[in-house]
C-alpha positions in Angstrom: 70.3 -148.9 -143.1 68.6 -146.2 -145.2 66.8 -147.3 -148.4 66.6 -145.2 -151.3 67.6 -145.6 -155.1 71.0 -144.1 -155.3 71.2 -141.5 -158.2 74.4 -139.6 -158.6 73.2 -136.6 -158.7 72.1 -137.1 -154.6 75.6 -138.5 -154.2 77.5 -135.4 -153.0 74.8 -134.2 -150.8 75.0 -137.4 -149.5 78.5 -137.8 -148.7 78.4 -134.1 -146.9 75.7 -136.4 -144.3 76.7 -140.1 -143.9 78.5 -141.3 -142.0 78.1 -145.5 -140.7 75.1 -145.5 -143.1 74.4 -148.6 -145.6 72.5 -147.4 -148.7 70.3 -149.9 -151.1 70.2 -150.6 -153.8 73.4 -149.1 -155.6 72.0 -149.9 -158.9 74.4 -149.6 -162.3 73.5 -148.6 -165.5 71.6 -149.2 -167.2 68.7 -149.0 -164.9 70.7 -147.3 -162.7 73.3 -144.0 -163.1 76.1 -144.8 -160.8 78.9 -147.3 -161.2 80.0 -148.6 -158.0 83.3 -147.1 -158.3 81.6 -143.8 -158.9 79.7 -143.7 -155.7 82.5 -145.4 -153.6 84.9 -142.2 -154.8 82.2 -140.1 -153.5 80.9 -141.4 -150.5 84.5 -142.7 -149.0 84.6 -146.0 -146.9 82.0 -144.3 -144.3 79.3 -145.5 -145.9 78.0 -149.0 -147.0 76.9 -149.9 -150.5 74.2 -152.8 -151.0 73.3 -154.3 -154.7 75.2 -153.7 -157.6 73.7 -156.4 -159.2 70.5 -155.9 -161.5 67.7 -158.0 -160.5 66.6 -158.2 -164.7 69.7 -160.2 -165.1 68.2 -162.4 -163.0 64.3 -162.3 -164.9 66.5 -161.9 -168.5 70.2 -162.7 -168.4 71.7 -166.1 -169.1 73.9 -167.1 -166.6 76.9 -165.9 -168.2 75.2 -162.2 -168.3 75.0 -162.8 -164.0 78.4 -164.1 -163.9 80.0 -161.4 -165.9 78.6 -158.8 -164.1 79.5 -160.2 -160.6 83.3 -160.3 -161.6 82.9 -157.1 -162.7 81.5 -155.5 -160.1 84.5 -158.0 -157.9 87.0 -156.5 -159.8 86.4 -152.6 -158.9 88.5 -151.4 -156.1 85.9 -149.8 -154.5 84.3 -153.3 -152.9 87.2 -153.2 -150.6 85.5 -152.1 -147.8 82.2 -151.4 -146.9 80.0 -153.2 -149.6 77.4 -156.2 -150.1 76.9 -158.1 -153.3 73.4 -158.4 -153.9 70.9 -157.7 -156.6 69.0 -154.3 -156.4 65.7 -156.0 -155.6 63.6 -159.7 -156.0 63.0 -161.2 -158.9 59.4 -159.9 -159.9 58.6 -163.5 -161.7 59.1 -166.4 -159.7 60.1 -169.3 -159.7 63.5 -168.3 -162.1 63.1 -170.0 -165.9 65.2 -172.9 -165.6 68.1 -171.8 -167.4 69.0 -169.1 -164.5 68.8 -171.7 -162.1 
């Protein structure tokens, strides 16, 4: 697995090298500047995608914030193959507030 912030702009140099890589964290806007569907169209099936999921939600969002993003993120074609739902990194204030958990 390589690590490194996915930014679209690497994406087509990437795609011209990977092959059976995984890449972390896929992050979406707007932290991020790739939606999942973006970079899957890019990179093909070769390569798999880790995160997709904001780790703020997690210090910020209400649940629903989480929830909808997951389906979301569930609902693009591109998680058909080659992906892992995760968030993008570990919540930075821990324990959660209580009305994440």
């Amino acid at each position: 697995m390589y690590e490194s912030f996915l930014h679209a702009s690497k994406l087509p140099r990437i795609a011209l090298f990977t092959s059976d890589l995984a890449w972390r964290p896929l992050e979406p806007p707007p932290d991020g500047d790739v939606e999942l569907h973006e970079a899957r169209k890019i990179l093909r099936t070769e390569t798999v995608l880790i995160g997709n999921i904001e780790e703020r939600l997690f210090e910020i969002g209400r649940k629903t914030d989480i929830e909808k993003q997951v389906k979301k993120t569930i609902s693009q074609d591109a998680i058909t193959v080659g992906f892992i739902l995760c968030p993008t990194a570990m919540p930075i204030s821990t324990p959660l507030r209580k009305r994440i958990q």
